[in-house]
N, C-alpha and C positions, 0 to 999 in steps of 0.2 A: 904382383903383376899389375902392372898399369894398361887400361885403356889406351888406345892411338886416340890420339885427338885431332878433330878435322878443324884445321883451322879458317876453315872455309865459311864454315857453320861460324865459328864463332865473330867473323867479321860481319857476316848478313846481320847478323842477330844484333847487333852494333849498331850498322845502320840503320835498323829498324826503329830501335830507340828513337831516335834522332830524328828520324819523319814521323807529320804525324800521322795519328792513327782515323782510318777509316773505321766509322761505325758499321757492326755488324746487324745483322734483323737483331738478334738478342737487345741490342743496347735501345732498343724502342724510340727510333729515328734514321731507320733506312733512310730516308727520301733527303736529308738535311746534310748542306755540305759539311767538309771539314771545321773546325774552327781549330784558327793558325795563334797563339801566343806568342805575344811579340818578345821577343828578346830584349837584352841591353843594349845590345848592338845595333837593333831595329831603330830609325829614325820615328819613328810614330813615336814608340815606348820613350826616347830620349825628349822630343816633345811635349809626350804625355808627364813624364817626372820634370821637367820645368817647370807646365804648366803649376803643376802639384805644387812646387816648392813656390812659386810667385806667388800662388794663392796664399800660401800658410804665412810669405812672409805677409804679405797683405791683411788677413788676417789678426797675425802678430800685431800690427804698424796700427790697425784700428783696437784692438784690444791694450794696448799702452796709452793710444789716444784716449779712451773711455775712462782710463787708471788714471791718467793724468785730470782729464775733465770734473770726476768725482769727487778727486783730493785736493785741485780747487777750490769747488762747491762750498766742499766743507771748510775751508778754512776761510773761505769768505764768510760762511756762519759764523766760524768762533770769531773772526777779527769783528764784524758787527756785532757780535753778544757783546767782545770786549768793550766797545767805543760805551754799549748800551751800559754796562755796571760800572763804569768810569764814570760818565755823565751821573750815573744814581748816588756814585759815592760823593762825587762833589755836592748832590742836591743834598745828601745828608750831613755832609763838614757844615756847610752853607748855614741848614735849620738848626747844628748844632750851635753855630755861632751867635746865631739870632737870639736861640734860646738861652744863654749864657751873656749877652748882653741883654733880653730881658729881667737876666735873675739880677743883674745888677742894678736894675732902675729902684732910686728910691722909692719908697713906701713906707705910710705911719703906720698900719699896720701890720699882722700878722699873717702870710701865706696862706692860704687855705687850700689844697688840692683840691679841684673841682668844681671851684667858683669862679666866675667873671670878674674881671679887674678892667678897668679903662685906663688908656693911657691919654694922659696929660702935656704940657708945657706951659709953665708960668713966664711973666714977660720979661724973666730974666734970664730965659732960658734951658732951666734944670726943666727935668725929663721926670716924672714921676706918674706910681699907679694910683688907683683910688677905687673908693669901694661904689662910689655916686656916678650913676649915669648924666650924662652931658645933661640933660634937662635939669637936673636937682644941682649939679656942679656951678652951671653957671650963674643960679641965682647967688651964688658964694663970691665967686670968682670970675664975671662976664670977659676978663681980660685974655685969661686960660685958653689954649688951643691943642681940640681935641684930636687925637691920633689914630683912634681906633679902639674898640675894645679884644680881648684876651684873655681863653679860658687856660689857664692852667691846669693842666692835665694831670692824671695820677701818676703816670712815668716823670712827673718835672719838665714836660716838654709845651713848648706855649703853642694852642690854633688863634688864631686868628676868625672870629667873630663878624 
């Protein structure tokens, strides 16, 4: 056996839904109007998700820009480190060159890592080391023109004195 159903009752109950609801004492805010939630449909609410969405693309648009700004930065680092260890490796070719047309200037004697050696030129030109600083050389050779002197290093690499 089935119940009659008032279909009367169940269309109120329907629109009930659908409006809203008035606070009762229970809900502890008699005296406060309704509050209406705006729909999809509501222009407020399609304004309000505009806004929303402009802001995030916004948002987005400064968040890419910051991505971009960063990576940059940084590659403007690395490109200056590079120019930086480029310039260091030529100053290194450079002192390697020096010191390898140092190892080839003549000398009457024997190398000795550690000691000072002067460089010379006789008046015919050749390039040569010596063991005599310029005060003791040129009572030898007053013609001689002195270069500088050159500590020979324990790596084999010449400073300059």
């Amino acid at each position: 056996m089935t119940e009659p159903t008032d279909n009367t009752e169940h269309s109120e109950h329907s629109q009930q839904q659908d409006q809203p609801r008035e606070p009762s004492a229970g809900d502890g805010a008699a005296n406060t109007a309704p509050v209406l939630m705006p729909t999809r449909h509501d222009p407020t609410f399609r304004s309000l998700a505009e806004t929303l969405i402009q802001d995030a693309h916004g948002a987005l648009r400064e968040t890419k820009r910051e991505i971009k700004d960063s990576a940059y930065k940084r590659l403007e680092l690395l490109d200056r480190m590079q120019r930086e260890l480029v310039d260091k490796a030529r100053e290194i070719l450079e002192q390697a060159r020096r010191d390898v047309n140092l190892h080839e200037i003549k000398m009457t004697c024997a190398k000795t890592r550690g000691h000072v050696y002067y460089l010379y030129e006789n008046p015919g030109g050749d390039r040569f080391f010596s063991l005599l600083a310029p005060q003791e050389y040129y009572q030898a050779d007053p013609d001689a023109v002195y270069y500088g002197s050159w500590l020979l290093n324990y790596d084999g690499t010449w400073s300059e004195r």
